[in-house]
C-alpha positions as CSV (number, residue, x, y, z in Angstrom):
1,X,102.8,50.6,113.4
2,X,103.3,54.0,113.9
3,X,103.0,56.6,110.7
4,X,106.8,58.1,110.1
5,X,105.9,59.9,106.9
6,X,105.4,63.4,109.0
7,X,107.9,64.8,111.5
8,X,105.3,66.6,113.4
9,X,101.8,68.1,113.2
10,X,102.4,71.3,112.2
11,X,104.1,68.8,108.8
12,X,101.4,67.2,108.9
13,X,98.6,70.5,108.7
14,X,100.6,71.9,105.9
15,X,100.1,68.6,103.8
16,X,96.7,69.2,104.9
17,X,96.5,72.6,103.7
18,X,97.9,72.2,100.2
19,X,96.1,69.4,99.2
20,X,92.9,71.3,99.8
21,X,94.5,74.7,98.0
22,X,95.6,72.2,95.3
23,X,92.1,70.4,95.2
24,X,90.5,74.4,95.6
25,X,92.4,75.2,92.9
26,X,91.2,72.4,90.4
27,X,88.0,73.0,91.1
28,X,87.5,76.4,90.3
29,X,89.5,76.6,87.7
30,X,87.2,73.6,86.2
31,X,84.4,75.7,86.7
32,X,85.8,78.6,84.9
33,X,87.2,76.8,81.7
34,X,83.3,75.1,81.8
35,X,80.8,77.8,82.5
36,X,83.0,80.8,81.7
37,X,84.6,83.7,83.7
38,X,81.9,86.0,85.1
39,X,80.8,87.6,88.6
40,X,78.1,84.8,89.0
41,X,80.7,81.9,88.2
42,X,82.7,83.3,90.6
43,X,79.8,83.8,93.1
44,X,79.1,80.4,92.7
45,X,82.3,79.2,94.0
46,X,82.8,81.5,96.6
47,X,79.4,79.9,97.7
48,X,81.3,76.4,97.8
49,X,84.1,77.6,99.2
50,X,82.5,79.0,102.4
51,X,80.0,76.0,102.8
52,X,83.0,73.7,103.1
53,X,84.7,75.7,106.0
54,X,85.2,74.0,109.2
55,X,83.1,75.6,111.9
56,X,84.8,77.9,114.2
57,X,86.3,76.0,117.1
58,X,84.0,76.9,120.5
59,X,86.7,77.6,122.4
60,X,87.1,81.4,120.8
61,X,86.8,84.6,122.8
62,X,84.5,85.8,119.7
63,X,81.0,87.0,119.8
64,X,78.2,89.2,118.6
65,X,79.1,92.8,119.9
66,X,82.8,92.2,120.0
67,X,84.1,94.6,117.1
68,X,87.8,95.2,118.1
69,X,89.2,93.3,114.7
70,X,86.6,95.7,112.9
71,X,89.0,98.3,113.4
72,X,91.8,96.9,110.9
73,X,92.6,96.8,106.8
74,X,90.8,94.4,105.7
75,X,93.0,92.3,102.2
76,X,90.9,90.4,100.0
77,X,91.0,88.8,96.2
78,X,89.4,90.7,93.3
79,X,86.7,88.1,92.8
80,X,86.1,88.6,96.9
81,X,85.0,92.2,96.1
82,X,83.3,91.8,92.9
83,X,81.3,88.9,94.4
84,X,80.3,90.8,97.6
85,X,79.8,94.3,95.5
86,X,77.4,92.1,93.3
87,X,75.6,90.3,96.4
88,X,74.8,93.8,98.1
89,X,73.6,95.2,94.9
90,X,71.2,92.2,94.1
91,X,69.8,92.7,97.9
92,X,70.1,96.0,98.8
93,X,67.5,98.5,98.8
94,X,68.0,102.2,96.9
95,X,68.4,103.7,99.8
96,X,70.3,101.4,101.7
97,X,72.8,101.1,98.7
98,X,72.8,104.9,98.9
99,X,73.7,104.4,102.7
100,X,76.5,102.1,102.1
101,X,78.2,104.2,99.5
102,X,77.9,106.9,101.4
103,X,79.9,105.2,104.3
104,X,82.3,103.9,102.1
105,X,83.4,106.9,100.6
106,X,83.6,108.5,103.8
107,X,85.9,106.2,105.3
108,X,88.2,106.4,102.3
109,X,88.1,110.3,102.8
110,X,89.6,109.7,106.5
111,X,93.3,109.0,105.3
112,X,95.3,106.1,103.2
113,X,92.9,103.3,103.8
114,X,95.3,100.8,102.3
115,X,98.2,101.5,104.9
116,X,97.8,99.5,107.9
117,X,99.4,101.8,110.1
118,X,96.2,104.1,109.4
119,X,93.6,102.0,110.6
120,X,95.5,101.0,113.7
121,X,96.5,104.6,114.5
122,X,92.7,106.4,113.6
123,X,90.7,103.1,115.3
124,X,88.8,103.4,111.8
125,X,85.8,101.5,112.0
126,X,84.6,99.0,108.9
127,X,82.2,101.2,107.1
128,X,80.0,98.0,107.1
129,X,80.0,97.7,111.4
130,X,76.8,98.8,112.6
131,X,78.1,101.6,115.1
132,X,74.3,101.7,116.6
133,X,75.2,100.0,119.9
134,X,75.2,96.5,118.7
135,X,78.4,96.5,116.8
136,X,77.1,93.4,114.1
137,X,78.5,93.6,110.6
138,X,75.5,94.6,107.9
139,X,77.5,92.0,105.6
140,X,78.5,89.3,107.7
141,X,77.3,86.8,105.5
142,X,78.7,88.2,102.6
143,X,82.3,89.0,104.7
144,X,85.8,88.3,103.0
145,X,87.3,85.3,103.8
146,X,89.9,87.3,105.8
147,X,87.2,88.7,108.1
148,X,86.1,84.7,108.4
149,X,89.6,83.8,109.4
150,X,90.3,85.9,111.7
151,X,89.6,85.0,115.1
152,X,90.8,84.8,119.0
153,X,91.5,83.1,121.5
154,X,91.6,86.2,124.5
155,X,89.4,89.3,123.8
156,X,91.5,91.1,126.2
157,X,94.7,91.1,123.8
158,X,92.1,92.4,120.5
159,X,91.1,94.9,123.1
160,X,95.0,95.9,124.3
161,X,96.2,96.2,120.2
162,X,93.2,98.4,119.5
163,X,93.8,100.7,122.5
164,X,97.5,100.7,121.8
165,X,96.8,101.5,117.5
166,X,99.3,98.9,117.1
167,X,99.9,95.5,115.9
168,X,100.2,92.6,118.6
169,X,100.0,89.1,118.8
170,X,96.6,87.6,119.3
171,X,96.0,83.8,120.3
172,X,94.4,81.9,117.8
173,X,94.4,78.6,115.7
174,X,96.5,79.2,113.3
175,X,95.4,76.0,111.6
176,X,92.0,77.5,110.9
177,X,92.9,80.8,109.9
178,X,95.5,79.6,107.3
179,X,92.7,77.3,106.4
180,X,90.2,79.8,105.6
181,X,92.8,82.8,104.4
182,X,93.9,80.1,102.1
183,X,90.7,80.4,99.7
184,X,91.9,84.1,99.2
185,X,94.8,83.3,97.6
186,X,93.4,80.2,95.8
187,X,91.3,83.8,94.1
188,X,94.1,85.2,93.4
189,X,96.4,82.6,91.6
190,X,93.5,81.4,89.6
191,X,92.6,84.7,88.3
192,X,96.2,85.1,87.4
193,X,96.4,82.2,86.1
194,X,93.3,82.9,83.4
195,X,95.7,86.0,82.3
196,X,94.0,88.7,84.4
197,X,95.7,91.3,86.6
198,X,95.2,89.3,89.9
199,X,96.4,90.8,93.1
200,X,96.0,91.4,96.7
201,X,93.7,94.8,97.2
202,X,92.2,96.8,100.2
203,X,88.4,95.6,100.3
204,X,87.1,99.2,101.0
205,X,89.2,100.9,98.4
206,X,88.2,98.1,96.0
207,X,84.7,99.1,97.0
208,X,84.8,102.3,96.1
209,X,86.5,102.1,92.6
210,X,83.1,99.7,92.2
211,X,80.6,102.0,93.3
212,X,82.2,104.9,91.4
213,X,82.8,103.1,88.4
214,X,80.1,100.7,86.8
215,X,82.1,99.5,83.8
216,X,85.1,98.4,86.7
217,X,83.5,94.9,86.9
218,X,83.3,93.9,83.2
219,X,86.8,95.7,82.4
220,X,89.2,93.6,84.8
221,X,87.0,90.8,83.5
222,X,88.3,91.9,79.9
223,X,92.0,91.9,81.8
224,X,92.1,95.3,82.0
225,X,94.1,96.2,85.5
226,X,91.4,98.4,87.5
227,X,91.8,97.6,90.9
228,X,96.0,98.9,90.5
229,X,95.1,101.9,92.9
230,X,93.7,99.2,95.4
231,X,96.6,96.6,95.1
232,X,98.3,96.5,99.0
233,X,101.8,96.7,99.2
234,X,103.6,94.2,101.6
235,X,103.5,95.7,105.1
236,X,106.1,97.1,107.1
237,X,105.8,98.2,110.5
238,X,107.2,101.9,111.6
């Protein structure tokens, strides 16, 4: 007998999706109400989170050296940056947190790093791509779960929208990236939902307000809205 309660797959992967948002959801906000809200909580189920993705599918045009995507905003949840921020302080050296600082005020120097348009236009690279020849991210462990997501099925196409500084339509699963994006927003309406000021923000400019400012963590924690100057408008195109 066949099964009539789905009118089609792409039914049938949204189901999918928001039962394991919903189940996301429960789960971290569990852990929260049980071991409190704090950077290593959070850490902790970011850790989760990315040990239960689905591997990326083989048939991707990605690999090591390919950097096109590097070029682009990069949108991530509070909690993202404040894990990752944490993560690179607990293992970076002196001098190479010195050295990523450095970059990352440099890029937010170049222009309005939260406009998309910008990092099309300027080919910005990530401040955290390695720009010695090999093109590897110095965080890819620690990437946002945007940078996870996003993937492609025909280099040639990430190539032609980084040439052109302009936004095109890449072939990919979109299955897997909403799969992955979705912990983002899981992030974001939990942190809301515990009363703090929970938004989407640019990663880098996020990044910055943490380097420059060491009470920035435990403030937003106290629901104070720091990250407001990082929060990314919905995008238009010119």
């Amino acid at each position: 007998m066949n099964d009539t309660r789905f009118s089609s797959d792409s039914e049938r992967a949204r189901v999918l999706l928001a039962g394991t948002r919903d189940t996301a959801m429960k789960h971290l906000s569990q852990l929260l109400g049980t071991r409190g809200l704090h950077v290593p909580v959070l850490a902790s189920a970011m850790d989760r989170f990315v040990k239960s993705l689905v591997p990326l599918p083989g048939e991707t045009a990605c690999k090591t050296g390919c950097a096109w995507c590097c070029h682009l905003r990069v949108g991530v949840s509070i909690p993202e940056a404040l894990v990752i921020f944490h993560e690179i302080r607990a293992q970076a050296t002196a001098e190479g947190l010195a050295f990523l600082k450095q970059r990352i005020l440099k890029t937010s120097d170049r222009g309005d790093i939260l406009d998309e348009n910008f990092w099309r236009r300027s080919r910005c690279p990530c401040p955290f791509l390695d720009m010695d020849g090999t093109y590897h991210c110095l965080i890819y462990g620690l990437r946002p779960f945007s940078c996870r997501a996003f993937h492609s099925l025909d280099d040639t196409a990430c190539r032609r929208g980084y040439d052109l500084g302009m936004q095109i339509q890449v072939p990919c699963f979109p299955v897997y990236r909403a799969s992955v994006d979705l912990y983002s927003s899981v992030l974001i309406q939990v942190a809301a939902q515990k009363g703090l000021a929970s938004f989407q923000v640019g990663f880098i400019r996020a990044l910055e307000i943490l380097f420059t400012d060491d009470t920035a963590p435990d403030r937003w924690l106290k629901g104070e809205n720091v990250f407001l100057s990082a929060k990314i408008a919905e995008f238009t195109l010119d």
